[in-house]
Each structure stands twice: as structure tokens, then as C-alpha cells.
C-alpha positions as CSV (number, residue, x, y, z in Angstrom):
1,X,111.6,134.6,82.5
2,X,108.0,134.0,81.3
3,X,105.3,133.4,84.2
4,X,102.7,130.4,83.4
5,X,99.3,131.8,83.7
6,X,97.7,129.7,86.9
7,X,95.0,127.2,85.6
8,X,92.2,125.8,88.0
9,X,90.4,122.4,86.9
10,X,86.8,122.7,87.9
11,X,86.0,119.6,86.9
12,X,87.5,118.3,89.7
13,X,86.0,120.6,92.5
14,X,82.8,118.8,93.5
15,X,84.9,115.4,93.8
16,X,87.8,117.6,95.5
17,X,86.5,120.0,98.1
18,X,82.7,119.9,97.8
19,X,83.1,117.8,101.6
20,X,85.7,120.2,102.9
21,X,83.7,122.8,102.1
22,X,80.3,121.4,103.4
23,X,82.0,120.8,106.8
24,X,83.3,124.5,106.6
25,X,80.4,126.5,105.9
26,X,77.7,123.5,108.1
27,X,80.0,125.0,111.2
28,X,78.9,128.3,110.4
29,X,75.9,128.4,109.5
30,X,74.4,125.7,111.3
31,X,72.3,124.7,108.5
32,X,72.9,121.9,106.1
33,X,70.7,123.4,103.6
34,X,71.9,127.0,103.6
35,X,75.5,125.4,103.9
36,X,74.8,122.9,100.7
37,X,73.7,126.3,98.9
38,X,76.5,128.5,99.7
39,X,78.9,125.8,98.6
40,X,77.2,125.8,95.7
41,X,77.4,129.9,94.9
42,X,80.9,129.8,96.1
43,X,81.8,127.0,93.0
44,X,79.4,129.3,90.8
45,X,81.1,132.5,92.0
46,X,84.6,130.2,91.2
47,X,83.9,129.3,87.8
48,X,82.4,133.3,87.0
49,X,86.0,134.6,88.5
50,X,87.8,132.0,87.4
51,X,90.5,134.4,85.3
52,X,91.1,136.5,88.5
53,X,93.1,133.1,89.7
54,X,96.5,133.9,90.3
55,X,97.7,130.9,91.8
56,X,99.4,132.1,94.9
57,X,96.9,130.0,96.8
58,X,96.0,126.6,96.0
59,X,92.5,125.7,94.5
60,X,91.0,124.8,97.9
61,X,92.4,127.8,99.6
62,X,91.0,130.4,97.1
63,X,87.8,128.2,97.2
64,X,87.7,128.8,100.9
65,X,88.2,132.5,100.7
66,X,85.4,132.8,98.4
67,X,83.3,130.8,100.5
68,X,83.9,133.1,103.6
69,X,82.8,135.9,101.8
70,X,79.7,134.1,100.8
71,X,79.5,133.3,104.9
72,X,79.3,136.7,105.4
73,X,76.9,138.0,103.1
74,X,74.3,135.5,104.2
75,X,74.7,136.6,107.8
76,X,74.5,140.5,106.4
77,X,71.6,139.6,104.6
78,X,69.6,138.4,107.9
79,X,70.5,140.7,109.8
80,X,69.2,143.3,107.1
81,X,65.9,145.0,107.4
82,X,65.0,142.9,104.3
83,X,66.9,139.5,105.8
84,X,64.9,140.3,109.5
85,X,61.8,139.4,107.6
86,X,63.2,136.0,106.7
87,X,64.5,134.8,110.0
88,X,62.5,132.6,112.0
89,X,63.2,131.5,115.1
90,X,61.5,128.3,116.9
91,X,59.0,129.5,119.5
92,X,57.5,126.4,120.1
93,X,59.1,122.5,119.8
94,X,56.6,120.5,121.6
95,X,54.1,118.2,119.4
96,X,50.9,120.1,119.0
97,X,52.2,124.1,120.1
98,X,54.7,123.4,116.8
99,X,55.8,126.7,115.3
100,X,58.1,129.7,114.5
101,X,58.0,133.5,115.5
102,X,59.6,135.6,111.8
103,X,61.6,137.8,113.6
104,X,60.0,141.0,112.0
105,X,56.8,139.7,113.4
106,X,58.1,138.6,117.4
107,X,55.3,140.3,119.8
108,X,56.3,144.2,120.2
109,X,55.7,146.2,123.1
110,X,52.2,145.7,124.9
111,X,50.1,148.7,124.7
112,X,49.0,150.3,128.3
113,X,45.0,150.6,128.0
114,X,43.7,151.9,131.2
115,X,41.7,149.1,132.3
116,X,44.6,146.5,132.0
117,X,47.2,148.6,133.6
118,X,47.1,146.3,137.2
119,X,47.3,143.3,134.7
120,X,50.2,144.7,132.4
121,X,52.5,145.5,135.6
122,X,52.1,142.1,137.0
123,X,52.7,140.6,133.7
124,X,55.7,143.6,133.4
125,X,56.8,142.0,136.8
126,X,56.6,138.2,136.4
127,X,58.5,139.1,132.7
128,X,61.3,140.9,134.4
129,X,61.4,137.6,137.7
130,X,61.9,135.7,134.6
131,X,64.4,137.4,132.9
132,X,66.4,137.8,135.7
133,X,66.2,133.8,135.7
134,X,68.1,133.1,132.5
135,X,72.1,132.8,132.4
136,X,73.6,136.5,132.9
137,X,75.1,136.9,129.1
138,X,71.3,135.4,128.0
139,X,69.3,137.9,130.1
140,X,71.7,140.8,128.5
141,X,71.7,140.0,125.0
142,X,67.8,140.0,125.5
143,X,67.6,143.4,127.3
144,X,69.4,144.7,124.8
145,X,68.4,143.5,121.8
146,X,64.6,143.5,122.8
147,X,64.6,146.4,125.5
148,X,67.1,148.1,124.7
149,X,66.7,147.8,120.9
150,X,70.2,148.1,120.0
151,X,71.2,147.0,116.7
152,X,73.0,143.2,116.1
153,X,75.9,145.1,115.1
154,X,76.5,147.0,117.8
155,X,75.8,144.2,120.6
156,X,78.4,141.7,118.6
157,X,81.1,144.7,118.7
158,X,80.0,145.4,122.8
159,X,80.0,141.6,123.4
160,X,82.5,140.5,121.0
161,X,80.3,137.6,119.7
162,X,79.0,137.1,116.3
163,X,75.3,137.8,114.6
164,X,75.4,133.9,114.4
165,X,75.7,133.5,118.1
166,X,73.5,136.5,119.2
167,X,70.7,134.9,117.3
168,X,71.1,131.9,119.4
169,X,71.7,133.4,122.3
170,X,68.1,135.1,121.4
171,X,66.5,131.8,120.8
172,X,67.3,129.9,123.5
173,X,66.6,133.3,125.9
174,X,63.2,133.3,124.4
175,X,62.4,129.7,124.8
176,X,63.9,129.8,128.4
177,X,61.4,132.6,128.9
178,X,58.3,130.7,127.3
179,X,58.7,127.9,129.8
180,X,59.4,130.2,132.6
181,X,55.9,132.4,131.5
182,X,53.9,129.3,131.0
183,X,54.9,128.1,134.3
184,X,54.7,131.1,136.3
185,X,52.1,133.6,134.5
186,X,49.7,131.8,132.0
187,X,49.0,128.6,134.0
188,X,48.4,130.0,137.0
């Protein structure tokens, strides 16, 4: 018995799977742009690998798995040295204090000059009252990630989350701690 060789019709992916795929990879990524472009590698990568089709899945499902893959190598990418550079995350939200923090550039460690060492503990202090204000798994995340300095890696494999959800975890524990330091420190 001769086996057919499995045939995929490209011409109909866009009109087939392109929303599928959207809603697929906009739930990952949280990003309609980055999602648009990944769908669009993934039916690039298709076409390139297009004789390494077997046809024990079905079109969409080998589509999919391509598309994860692509999922995963844009989330390795940002949580590279080189993809740090490109992450930004939303410091500010509120009409004229607009802007973004890259994560290579967040505010490191403050340095402990002699003459500012009364200020820097009470500034150490009123951090650490705020911290201990955010939602227990937000407040440890933070430690570690920004205390702590552990890698993304190893705080998704101790917290079983993913680099997508540690990132917003980060977020929203640094805007919680924004409000909480403009209320507490820098407007008094």
C-alpha cells in the first residue's frame, strides 16, 4: 500500500485560522500587536517547513504547535539579558506623570553616602511598611525578584507561575508601591 504524501493549502490559512490563532496567542501574550506578529511568523515558519507536514495532525493543529513554540521564544527572548533591555513596564498611568521604566534601567540599589544615611533608613523603612502592604504572593515575587535578585526562571519553577505572570505580578507590585511611596514618603 502506497501512502499519499500530506498536502497543506496555505492559501487558505489566513481565511481559516488567522482568528483562531489571534485569540490563541492575544491570551498569551497580552498584546494584540506582538500577538498579530507571532501569527504572522508562525504562517511564515508554516510555509518555510511546509515539507516536514506529515499529516497526523490537521492543518490548524500543526499551526497551533508552531505557534506555541513561537509563544515561547518571545517570552525567552524577554526574559534574556538582551530581551530585559526591551521590556518596559508602565510606571506611571496618570495624564501628565505618563511613562515607562525599561526594565534594564528600573532604579537599582540606593547608594549609602554618609550624610544621607538617617534619610536612606527612613526611606529603607517606609519602603519595607510598604511592601509589607501589597497582597502576600505580590510582596514575594518583589523580594525576590528585586531583593533577592533571583532569576525569572527560578521564581516561576519555586512559584509555579509563568515569566508572563511574574512580569505582572512585578507591575502591578511596583505601581501598588508608587502610590503607597507617593502617599506615605514623597508627599509628606
Amino acid at each position: 500500500m502506497v501512502q499519499e504524501k500530506a498536502t497543506l493549502d496555505s492559501s487558505k490559512w489566513i481565511d481559516n485560522y488567522a482568528d483562531y490563532m489571534f485569540n490563541y496567542a492575544v491570551v498569551r501574550v497580552n498584546n494584540s500587536d506582538t500577538a498579530k506578529d507571532l501569527v504572522q511568523d508562525t504562517f511564515f515558519a508554516g510555509l518555510k517547513s511546509a515539507k516536514n507536514f506529515q499529516g497526523k495532525s490537521t492543518e490548524r493543529t500543526w499551526l497551533i504547535s508552531i505557534l506555541k513554540r513561537k509563544i515561547i521564544d518571545y517570552y525567552r527572548k524577554i526574559n534574556s539579558n538582551k530581551g530585559k533591555a526591551e521590556v518596559r513596564m508602565n510606571f506611571y498611568s496618570d495624564g501628565e506623570n505618563e511613562g515607562n521604566w525599561i526594565e534594564e534601567r528600573v532604579p537599582q540599589s540606593w547608594s549609602n553616602d554618609s550624610e544621607s544615611n538617617i534619610e536612606n533608613e527612613e526611606l529603607k523603612n517606609q519602603l519595607e511598611a510598604c511592601i509589607d502592604n501589597l497582597p502576600e504572593k505580590y510582596a514575594m515575587v518583589f523580594r525576590m525578584k528585586t531583593i533577592q535578585e533571583f532569576e525569572t526562571e527560578e521564581i516561576c519553577k519555586e512559584l509555579d507561575i509563568t515569566a508572563s505572570n511574574l512580569w505582572v505580578i512585578i507591575h502591578r507590585a511596583r505601581t501598588q508601591l508608587r502610590r503607597c511611596m507617593e502617599d506615605n514618603w514623597f508627599n509628606n
